[in-house]
DODREN-474286 format. One record per residue (C-alpha): x, y, z. Coordinates in steps of 0.001 Angstrom, whole numbers, plus 524288, in hexadecimal, padded with zeros to 5 digits. Layout:
X	Y	Z
...
***
This chain:
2FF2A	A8E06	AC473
2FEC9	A9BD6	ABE22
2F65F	A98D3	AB00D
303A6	A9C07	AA44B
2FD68	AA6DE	A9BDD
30789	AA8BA	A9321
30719	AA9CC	A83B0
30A60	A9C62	A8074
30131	A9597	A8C51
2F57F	AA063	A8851
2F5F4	A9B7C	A7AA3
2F62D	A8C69	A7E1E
2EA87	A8E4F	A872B
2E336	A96BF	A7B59
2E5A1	A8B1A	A72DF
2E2DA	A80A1	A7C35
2D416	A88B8	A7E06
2D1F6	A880C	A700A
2D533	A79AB	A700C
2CB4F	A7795	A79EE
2C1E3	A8065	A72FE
2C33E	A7892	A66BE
2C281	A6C16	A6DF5
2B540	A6F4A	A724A
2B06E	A737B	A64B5
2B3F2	A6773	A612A
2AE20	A5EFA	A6C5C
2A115	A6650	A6AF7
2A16B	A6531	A5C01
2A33C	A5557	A5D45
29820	A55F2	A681A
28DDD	A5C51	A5E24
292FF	A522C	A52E7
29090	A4551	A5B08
284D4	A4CB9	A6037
27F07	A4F5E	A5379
282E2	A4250	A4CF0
27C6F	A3B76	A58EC
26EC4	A436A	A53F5
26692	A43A9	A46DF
26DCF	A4D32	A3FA6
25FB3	A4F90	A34AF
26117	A5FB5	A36B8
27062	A61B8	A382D
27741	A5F93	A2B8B
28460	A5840	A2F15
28FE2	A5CF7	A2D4D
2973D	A5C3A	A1DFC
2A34C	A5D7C	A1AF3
2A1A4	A67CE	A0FCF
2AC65	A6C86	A0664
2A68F	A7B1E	A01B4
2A595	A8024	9F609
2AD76	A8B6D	9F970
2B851	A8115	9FAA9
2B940	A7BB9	9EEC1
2C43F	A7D07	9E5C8
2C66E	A78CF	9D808
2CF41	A6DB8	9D877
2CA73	A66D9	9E4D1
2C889	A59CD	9E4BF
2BC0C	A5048	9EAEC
2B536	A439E	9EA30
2A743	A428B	9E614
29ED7	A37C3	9E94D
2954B	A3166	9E150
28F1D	A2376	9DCB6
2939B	A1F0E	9D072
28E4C	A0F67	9D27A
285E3	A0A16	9DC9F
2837E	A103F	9E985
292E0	A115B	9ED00
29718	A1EC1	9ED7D
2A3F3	A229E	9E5EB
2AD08	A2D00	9E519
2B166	A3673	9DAD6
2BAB1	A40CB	9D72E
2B764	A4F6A	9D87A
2C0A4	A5B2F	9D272
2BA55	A68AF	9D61C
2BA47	A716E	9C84D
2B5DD	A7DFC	9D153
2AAC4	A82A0	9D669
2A05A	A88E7	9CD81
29BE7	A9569	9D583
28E3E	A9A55	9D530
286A1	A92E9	9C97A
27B7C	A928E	9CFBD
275F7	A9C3B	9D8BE
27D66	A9B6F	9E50A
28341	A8E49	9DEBD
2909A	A895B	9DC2E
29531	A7CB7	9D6E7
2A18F	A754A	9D919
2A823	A6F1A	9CADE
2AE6D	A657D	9CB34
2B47E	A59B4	9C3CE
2AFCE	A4A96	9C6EF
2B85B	A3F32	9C46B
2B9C0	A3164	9C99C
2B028	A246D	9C993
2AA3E	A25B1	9BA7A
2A7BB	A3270	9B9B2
2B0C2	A3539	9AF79
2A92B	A2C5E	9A50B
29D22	A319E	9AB54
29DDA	A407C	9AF13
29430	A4540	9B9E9
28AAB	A3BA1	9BB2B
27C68	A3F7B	9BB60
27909	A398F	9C955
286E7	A3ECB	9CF19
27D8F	A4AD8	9D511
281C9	A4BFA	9E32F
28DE3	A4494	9E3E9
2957E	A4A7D	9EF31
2A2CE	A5193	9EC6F
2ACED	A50ED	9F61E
2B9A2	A59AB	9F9F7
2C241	A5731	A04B1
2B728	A4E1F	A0A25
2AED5	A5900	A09CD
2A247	A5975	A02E7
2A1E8	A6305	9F85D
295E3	A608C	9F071
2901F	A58C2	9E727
28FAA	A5562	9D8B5
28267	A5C92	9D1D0
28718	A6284	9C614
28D55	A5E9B	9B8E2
28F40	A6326	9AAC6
286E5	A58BD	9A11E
28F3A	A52B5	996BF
29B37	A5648	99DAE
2A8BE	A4D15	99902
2AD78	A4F80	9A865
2A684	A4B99	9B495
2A5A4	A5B2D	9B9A1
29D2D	A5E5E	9C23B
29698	A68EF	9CA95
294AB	A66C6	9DA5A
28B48	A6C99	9E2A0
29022	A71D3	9F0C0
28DBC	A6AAA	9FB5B
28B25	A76F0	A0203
27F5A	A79C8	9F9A6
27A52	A6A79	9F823
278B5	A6ADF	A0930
26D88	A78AF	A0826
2649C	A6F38	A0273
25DF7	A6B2D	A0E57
25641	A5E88	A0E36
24F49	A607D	A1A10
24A23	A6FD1	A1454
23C08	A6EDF	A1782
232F2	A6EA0	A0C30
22BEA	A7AB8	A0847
21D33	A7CB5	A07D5
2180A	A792D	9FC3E
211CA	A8456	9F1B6
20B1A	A830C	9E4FC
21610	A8345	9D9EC
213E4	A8CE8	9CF34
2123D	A857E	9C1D7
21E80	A8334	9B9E2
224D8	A8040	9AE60
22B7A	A72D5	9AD49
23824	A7B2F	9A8CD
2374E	A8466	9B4A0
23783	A7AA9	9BCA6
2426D	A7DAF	9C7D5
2466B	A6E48	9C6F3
24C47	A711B	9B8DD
25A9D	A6D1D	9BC3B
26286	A7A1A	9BC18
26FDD	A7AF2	9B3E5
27A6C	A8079	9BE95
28332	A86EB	9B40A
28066	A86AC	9A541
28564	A8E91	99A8E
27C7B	A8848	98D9C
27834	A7D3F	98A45
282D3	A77D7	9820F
28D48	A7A8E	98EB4
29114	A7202	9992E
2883A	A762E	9A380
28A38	A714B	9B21A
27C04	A6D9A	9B8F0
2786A	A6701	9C0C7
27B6D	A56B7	9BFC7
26D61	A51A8	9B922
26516	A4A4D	9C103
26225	A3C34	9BA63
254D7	A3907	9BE0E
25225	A2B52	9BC83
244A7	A2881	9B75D
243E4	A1737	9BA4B
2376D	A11AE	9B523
231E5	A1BCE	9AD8E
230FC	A1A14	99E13
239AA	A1EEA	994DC
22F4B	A2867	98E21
22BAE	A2D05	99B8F
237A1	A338B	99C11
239D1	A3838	98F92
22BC6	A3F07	99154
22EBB	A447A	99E80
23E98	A46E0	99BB1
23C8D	A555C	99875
23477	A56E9	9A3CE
23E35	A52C5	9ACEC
2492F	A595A	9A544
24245	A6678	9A932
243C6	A6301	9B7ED
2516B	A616B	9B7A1
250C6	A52CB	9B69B
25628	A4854	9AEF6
24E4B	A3D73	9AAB2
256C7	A2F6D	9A992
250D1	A2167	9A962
25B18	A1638	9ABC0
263E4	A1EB3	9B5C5
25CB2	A17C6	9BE3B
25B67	A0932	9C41E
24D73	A0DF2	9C79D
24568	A04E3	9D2E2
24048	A0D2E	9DF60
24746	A0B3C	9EC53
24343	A01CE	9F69E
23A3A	A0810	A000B
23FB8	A0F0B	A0D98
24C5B	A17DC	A0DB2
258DB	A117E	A0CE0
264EF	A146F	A1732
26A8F	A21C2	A163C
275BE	A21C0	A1BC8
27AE2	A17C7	A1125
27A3F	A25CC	A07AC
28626	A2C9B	A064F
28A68	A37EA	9FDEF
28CD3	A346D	9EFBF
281E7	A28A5	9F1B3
277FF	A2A66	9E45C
269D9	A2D70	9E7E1
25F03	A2ED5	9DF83
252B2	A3838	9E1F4
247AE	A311C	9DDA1
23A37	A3790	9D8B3
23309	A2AE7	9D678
23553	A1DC5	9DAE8
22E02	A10E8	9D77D
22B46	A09FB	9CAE5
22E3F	A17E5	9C3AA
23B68	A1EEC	9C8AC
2400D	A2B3E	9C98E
24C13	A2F91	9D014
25809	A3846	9CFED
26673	A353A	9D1AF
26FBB	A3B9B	9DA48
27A7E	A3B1B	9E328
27B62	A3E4C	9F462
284D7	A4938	9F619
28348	A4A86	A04EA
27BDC	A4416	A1126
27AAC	A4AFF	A1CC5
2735B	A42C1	A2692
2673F	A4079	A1F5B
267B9	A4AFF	A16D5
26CDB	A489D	A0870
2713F	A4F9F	9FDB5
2743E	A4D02	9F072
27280	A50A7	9E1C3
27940	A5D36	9E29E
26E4A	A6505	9DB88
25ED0	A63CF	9DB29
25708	A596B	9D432
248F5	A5E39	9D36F
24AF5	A6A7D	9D9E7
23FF4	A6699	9E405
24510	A6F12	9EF9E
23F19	A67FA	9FA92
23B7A	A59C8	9F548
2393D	A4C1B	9F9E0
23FD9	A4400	9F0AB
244F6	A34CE	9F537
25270	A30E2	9F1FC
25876	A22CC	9F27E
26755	A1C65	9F0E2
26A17	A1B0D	9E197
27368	A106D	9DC7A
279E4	A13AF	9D075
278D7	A0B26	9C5D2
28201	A0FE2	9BCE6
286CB	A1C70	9B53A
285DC	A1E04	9A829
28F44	A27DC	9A153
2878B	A30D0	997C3
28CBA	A3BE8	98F4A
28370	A453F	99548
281CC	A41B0	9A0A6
28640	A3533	9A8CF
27C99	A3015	9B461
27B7A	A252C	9BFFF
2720A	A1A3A	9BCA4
26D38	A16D6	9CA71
26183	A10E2	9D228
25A62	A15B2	9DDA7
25C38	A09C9	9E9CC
25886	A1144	9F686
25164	A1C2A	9FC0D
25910	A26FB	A0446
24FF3	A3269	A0734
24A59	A3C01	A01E5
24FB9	A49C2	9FA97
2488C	A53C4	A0246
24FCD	A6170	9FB7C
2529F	A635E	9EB5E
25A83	A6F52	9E9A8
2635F	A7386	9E083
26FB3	A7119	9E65B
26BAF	A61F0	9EB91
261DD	A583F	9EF2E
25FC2	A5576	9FE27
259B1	A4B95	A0610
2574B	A4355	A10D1
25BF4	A3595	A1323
25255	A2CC9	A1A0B
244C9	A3309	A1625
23CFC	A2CD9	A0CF2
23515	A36A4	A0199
22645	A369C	A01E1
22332	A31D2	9F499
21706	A30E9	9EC6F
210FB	A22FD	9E8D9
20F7F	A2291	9D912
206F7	A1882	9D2DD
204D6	A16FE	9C3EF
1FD48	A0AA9	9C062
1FB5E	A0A86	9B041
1F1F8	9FDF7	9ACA7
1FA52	9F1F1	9B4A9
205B3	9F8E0	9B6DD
20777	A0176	9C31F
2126C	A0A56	9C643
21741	A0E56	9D5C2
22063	A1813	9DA0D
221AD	A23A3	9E4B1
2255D	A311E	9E018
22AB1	A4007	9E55A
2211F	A48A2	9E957
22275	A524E	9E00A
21B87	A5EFB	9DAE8
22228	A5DBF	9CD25
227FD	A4F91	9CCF4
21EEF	A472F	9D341
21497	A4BE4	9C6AE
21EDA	A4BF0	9BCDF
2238E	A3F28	9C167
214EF	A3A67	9C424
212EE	A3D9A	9B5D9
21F5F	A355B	9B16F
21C92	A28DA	9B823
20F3E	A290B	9B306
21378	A29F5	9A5ED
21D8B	A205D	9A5EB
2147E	A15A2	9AE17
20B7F	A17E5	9A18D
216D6	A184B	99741
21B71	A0B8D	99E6F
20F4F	A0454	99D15
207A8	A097C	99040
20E02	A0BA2	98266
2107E	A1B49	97E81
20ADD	A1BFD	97273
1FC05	A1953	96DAA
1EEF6	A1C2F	9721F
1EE43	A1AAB	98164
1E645	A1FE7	98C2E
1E947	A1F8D	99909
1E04D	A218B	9A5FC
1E578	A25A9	9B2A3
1DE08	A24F1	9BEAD
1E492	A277C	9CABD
1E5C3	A3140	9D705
1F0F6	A3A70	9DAC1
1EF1A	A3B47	9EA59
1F589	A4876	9F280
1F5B4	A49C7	9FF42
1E9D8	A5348	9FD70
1E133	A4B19	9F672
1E144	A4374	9E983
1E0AF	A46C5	9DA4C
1D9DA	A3C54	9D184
1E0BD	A389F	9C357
1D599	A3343	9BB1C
1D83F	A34A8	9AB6A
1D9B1	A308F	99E7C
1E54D	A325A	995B9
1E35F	A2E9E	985DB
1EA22	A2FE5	9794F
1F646	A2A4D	96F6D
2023C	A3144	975AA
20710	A35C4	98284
1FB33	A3168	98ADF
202E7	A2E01	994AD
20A73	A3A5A	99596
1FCCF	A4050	99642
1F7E3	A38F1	9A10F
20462	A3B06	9A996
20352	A4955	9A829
1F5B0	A49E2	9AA86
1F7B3	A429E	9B83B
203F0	A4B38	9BBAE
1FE2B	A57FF	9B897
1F3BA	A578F	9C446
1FE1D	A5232	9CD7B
207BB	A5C88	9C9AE
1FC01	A6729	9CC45
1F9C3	A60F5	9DA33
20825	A5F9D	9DD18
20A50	A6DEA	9D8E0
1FE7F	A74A8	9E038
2063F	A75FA	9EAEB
1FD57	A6E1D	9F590
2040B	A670D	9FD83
1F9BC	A5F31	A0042
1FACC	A5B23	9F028
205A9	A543D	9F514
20575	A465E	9ED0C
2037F	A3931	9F4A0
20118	A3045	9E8E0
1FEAE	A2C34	9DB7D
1F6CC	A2223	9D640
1F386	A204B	9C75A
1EC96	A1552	9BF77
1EE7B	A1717	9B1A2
1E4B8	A0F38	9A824
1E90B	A0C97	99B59
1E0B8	A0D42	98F10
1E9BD	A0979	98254
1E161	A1101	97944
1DD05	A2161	977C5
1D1F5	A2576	97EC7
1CFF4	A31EF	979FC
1C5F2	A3BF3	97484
1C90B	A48C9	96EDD
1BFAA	A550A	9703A
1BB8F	A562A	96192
1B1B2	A609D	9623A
1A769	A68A8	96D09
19B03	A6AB9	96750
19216	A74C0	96D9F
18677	A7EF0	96B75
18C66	A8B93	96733
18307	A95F5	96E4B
17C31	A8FF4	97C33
173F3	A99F4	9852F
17620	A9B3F	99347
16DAC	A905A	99BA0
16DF1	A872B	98E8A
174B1	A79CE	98E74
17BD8	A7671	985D1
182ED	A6A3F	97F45
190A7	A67EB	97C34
1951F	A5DBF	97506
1A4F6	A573A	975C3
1A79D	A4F91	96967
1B3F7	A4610	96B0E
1BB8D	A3EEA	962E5
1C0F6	A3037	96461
1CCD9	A286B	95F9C
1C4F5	A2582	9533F
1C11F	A3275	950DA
1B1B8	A2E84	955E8
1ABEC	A3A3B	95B63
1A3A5	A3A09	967CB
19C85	A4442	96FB5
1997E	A4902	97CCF
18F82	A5226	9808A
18D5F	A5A9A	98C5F
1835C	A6679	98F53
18657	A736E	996A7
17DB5	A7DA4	99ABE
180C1	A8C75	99770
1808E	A9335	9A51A
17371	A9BAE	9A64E
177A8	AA9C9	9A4D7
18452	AA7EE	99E42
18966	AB350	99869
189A2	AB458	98876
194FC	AB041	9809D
19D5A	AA29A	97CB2
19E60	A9876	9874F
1A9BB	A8E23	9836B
1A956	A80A0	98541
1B6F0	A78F8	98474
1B78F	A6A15	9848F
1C695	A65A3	98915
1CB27	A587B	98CAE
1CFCA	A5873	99B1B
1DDBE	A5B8D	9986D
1DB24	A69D5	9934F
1CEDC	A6BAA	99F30
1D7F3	A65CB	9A8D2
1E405	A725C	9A386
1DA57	A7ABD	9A495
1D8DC	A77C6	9B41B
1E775	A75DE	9B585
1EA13	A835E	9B047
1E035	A8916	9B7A4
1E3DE	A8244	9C3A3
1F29D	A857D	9C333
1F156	A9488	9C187
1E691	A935C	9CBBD
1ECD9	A8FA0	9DBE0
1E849	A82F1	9E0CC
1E320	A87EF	9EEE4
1E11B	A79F6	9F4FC
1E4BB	A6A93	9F42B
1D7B4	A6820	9F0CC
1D6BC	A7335	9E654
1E351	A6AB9	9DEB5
1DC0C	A5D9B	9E047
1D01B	A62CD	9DBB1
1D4CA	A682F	9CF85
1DDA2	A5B45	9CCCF
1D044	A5311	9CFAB
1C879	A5B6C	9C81C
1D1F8	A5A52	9BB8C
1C8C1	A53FA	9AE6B
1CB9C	A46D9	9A9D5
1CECB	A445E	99B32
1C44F	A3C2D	998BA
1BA9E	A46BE	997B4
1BA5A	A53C4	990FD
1B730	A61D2	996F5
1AC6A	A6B18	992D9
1B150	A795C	9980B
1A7AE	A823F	995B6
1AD73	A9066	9978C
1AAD2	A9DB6	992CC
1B81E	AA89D	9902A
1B717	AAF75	99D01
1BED7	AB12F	9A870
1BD74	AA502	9B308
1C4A5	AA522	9BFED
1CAB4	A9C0E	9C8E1
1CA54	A9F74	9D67D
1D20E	A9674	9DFE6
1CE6C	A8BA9	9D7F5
1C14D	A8ED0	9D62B
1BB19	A9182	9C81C
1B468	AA007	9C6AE
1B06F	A9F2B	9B805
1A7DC	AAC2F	9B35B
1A7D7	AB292	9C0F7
19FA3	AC044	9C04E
1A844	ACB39	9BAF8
1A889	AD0A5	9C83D
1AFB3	AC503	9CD61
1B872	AC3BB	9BF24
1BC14	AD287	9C545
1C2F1	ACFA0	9D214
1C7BF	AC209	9CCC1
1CE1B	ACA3F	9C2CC
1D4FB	AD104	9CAE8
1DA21	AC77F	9D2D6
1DFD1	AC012	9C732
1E5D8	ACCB4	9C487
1EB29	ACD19	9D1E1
1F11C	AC0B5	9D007
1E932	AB877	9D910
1ED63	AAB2C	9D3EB
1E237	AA4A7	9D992
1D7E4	AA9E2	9CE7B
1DA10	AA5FF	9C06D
1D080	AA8CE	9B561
1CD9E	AA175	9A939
1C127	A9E74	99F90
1B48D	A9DC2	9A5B3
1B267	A8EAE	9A632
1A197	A8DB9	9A732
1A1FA	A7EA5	9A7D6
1A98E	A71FD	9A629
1A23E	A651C	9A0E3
1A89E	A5810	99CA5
1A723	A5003	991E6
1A8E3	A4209	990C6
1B0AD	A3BC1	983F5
1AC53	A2DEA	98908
1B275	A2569	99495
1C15B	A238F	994D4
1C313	A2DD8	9891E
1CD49	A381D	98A36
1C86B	A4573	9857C
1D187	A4F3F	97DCD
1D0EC	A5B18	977D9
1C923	A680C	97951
1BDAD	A704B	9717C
1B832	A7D04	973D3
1AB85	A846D	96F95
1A3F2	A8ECE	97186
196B5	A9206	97609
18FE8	A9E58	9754F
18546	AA1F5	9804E
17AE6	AAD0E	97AC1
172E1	AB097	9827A
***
């Protein structure tokens, strides 16, 4: 039979091959989906249903999903305001109005970051920005679109030596999206209450400006504190809207951060809706939080909750979110404080600026916990800081009437912080260990005078005396010779006696404008810091001295001086020149005694 080709028969075949067509689109498309559920899906992001910003309308409505009791998810309102175009570079916020549940006696609750907003069934973003002291619950949401570029599985860049900075530089300082002075409403981003469980109250209020720098917000009692039981709970019981907190330190001292999921894609999680230390790549664990209960507050209302399960670990810290991975565990360091009978455990981030900042608060507080605050005290810490590169040793002595404690902390920090910020990556921390002996009286003696011949002659010896002073005001003396080098030049030689605090800044600041070239250089110099039990006899005349790649040059020939000069002047950072130091003797004040204070004199050599 002869095929019908006419007009209406041409068309129905077209159709009926475009049918087909489609039909096999379709068939293939459902092959690839079973296909690719049937596989481990870790690379491939799934699929989202995404409402896009280029969508959205003022006057749409949406659900948002958050926990406002418990672990059970609940809904609530969203009214979109309009969409805030271009606050931020490249960055545009969605406004919109909350209602529903008790956010209308509350307002945005701090804790609310990441709760997922939804149009249509369609995820648009989440909740990360508010305006403090708001009388509505208005709010700012962050794109979906630009929550999913932050990648948890990015891979980690090689670690360099960070330049030295100022605690108010620091690129963790929270920034305000849109402000317009300080006494205007000003939307930012939702604060981050950091729950400090544990810790003592004057810990924080010593450390609270501190943190405020970095963008965070200090709280005790938001939290239920406790640690999680060990091993990683079930994932799949998470869900978007489900309350998570990011903990820093876990153990008998707590530190964590509350936020809500916004999206899970396989094993990859999202949440927050803006950064919380601004780490980039990170390793940060995060468990299942409960909440507790939320407390109302004029300036800002927040979820009390407790940490119950671990989930994974945050892996990116971005500005737009947090992401992670469900399912891996963190690699944490092991923290032990013992302070006379009582000993304090708990596992911490590994950290270049936390873990000594937080190092430095739990010591503190364990000591503020056990010992009173006020009076005479001394304190001595003996313990080792171990590093995958080899270990530094903490043997010292901290005296006097106020702040000892705040003294000892810093001085343990400060050469963790230097190791942790050279850059090594073999400096990477395993463990700390401290034992910290308590003395409840002041062990000190202050540097009252330096008593020496005014002219020596080169090859002559020569003896210096150190006069110190006790609680009583009883004077006592040390003695110790040096020899004038044969064939030193003419002129004043100096001879400077300073407790081990000012010798010890002296090395720092040589150390920090001068480039650690090895592991072994950093332990070295951390080893090789004085103890403050003694006092230091620098012996030094006012003449150039050089550092060469860590290596002392004092009163090279003036040829030499010459080309190292010039290299200074062509910025070679790795020679730095200071006083010519000729020697460095110590003194003792007596055993156990803490030595402060400094004295200078001056010699003349005649020939």
């Amino acid at each position: 039979m002869a095929l019908d080709t006419g007009p209406f028969h041409f068309r129905g075949w077209r159709a009926y091959n475009r049918a087909v067509e489609t039909l096999g689109r379709q068939i293939v498309l459902s092959l690839t989906l079973v296909l690719g559920a049937a596989s481990v899906n870790a690379q491939a992001p799934a699929s989202i249903a995404i409402f896009p910003l280029k969508d959205i309308r003022a006057g749409q409505k949406g659900i948002g999903k958050t926990v406002f009791s418990g672990m059970r998810v609940e809904d609530f309102q969203v009214e979109i305001l309009g969409v805030l175009e271009n606050l931020g570079p490249r960055e545009s916020i969605i406004l919109a109005r909350l209602s529903g549940g008790p956010l209308a006696n509350t307002g945005v609750l701090q804790g609310m970051s990441g709760s997922p907003v939804y149009i249509e069934g369609k995820l648009v973003g989440a909740v990360a920005l508010s305006f403090p002291q708001s009388k509505e619950p208005i709010a700012g949401i962050r794109p979906i679109e630009d929550m999913l570029r932050v990648d948890p599985r990015a891979p980690r860049a090689p670690r360099a030596a960070p330049a030295p900075r100022a605690a108010a530089e620091d690129p963790r300082a929270r920034t305000v999206i849109a402000s317009a002075g300080a006494a205007v409403p000003r939307l930012e981003e939702i604060a981050t209450p950091v729950s400090f469980a544990g810790f003592t109250a004057a810990t924080l209020e010593h450390f609270a400006p501190q943190l405020r720098t970095m963008g965070l917000d200090p709280r005790q009692g938001v939290s239920g504190g406790g640690t999680p039981a060990d091993g990683l709970g079930d994932a799949r019981t998470l869900q978007p809207g489900a309350m998570i907190s990011v903990q820093l330190i876990s153990g008998d001292l707590n530190v964590g951060a509350d936020g809500t999921v916004t999206h899970i894609d396989g094993d990859r999680l999202y949440a927050f809706g803006h950064r919380f230390l601004a780490e980039g790549t990170t390793e940060l664990p995060f468990a299942r939080s409960e909440v507790l209960a939320l407390l109302p507050n004029l300036a800002s209302s927040f979820k009390i909750s407790a940490a119950r399960e671990w989930m994974g670990t945050i892996t990116a810290d971005r500005s737009a979110a947090i992401s992670g991975i469900t399912g891996r565990s963190a690699n944490l360091i092991p923290i032990e404080i013992s302070v006379g009978q009582t000993t304090y455990r708990m596992r911490m981030i590994q950290d270049r600026l936390m873990t000594p900042l937080l190092t430095q608060m739990a010591i503190f507080s364990s000591i503020d916990a056990t010992q009173r605050a006020l009076g005479a005290q001394s304190y001595a810490i003996d313990g080792r800081l171990e590093f995958d590169g080899g270990s530094v040793r903490i043997d010292d002595v901290y005296s006097g009437d106020i702040a000892v404690a705040a003294f000892a902390a810093a001085g343990v920090s400060s050469s963790l912080s230097f190791a942790l910020q050279s850059g090594f990556d073999a400096l990477k921390l395993k463990s700390v260990k401290l034992d910290i002996g308590v003395v409840e009286s002041r062990t000190q003696r202050q540097i009252v005078d330096l008593i020496a011949p005014r002219v020596a002659r080169p090859g002559e010896e020569i003896e210096v005396t150190a006069v110190f002073a006790g609680q009583n005001g009883a004077e006592t003396a040390s003695r110790v010779r040096y020899r004038v080098p044969v064939g030193a030049p003419a002129g004043p030689i100096f001879l400077t006696i300073s407790d081990a605090t000012q010798t010890n800044l002296t090395e720092f600041q040589q150390a920090v404008g001068t480039p650690q070239k090895s592991t072994q250089q950093v332990l070295t110099l951390l080893n090789g810091l004085r103890s403050n039990t003694k006092a230091y006899l620098r012996v030094w005349r006012n003449e150039p001295s050089y550092t060469v790649e860590g290596r002392d040059l004092p009163a090279p020939p003036p040829s030499l001086a010459l080309l190292l000069n010039r290299a200074q002047a062509g910025l070679t950072s790795t020679v730095t020149s200071r006083g010519a130091k000729l020697a460095e003797l110590e003194i003792s004040a007596g055993t156990g005694l803490v030595v402060i204070g400094n004295k200078t004199v001056q010699v003349e050599v005649k020939e």
